[in-house]
C-alpha positions in Angstrom: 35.9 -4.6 223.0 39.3 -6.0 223.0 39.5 -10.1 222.0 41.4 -11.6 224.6 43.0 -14.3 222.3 44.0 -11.1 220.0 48.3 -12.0 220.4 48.4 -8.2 220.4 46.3 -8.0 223.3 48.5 -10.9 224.5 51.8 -9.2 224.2 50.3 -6.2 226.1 49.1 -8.3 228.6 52.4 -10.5 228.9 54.2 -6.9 228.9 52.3 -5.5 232.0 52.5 -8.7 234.3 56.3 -8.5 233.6 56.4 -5.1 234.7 54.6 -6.0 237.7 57.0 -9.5 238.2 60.0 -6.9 238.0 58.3 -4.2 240.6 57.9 -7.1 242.7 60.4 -8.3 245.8 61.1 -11.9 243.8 61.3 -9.9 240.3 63.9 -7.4 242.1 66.0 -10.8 243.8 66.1 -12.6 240.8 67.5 -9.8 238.4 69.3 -9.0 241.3 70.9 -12.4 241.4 71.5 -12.6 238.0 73.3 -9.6 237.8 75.8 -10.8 240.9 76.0 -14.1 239.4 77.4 -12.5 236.0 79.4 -10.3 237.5 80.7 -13.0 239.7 81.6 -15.2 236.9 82.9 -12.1 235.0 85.2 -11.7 237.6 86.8 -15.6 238.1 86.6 -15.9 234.6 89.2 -13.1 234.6 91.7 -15.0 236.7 91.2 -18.4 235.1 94.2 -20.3 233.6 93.7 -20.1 230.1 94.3 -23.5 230.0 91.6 -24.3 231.8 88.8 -25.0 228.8 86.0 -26.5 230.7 85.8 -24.1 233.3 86.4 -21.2 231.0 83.0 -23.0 229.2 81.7 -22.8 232.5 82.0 -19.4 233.4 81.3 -18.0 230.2 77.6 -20.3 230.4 77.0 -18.3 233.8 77.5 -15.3 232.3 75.1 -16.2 229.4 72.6 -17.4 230.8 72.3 -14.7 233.6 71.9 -12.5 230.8 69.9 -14.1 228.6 67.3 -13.9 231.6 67.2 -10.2 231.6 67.2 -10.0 228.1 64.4 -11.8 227.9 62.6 -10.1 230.5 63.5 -6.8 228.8 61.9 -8.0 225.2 58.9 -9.1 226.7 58.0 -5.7 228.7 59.4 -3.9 225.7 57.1 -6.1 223.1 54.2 -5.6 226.0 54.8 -1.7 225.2 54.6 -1.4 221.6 51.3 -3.7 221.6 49.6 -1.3 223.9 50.6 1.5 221.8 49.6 -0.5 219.1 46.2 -1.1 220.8 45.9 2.7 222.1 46.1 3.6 218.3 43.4 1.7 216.6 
């Protein structure tokens, strides 16, 4: 019987409902519009006047954080994973 408090059994938890949250109609919109809002940003910051230091910090901040959100949602499926094999092998 798996413990339920077990932060392996948490991860793999945590790992699956993200899955599910990116199968999902919101999960696809939002990584959807973090990928246009990167790109987006990628794109004015390429035409910015150098000169322009706030707005570069701006645009580079978009960027960031748009990926930051994926990134995140990519280590917590990909922890998820390795606990459930973890918990498949014991």
């Amino acid at each position: 019987m798996l413990d339920a408090n077990d932060p392996t059994v948490k991860a793999a938890v945590l790992g699956r409902q993200v899955e599910d949250f990116l199968q999902s109609d919101i999960g696809k919109y939002l990584v959807g519009r973090a990928d246009s809002d990167a790109q987006e940003a990628l794109d004015q910051l390429k035409r910015v006047a150098w000169w322009r230091g706030k707005r570069i910090q701006y645009l580079q901040n978009r960027v960031y954080v748009a990926e930051k959100f994926q990134e995140w949602l990519g280590n917590a499926y990909s922890e998820g994973l390795n606990a459930l094999r973890s918990l498949e092998n014991v």
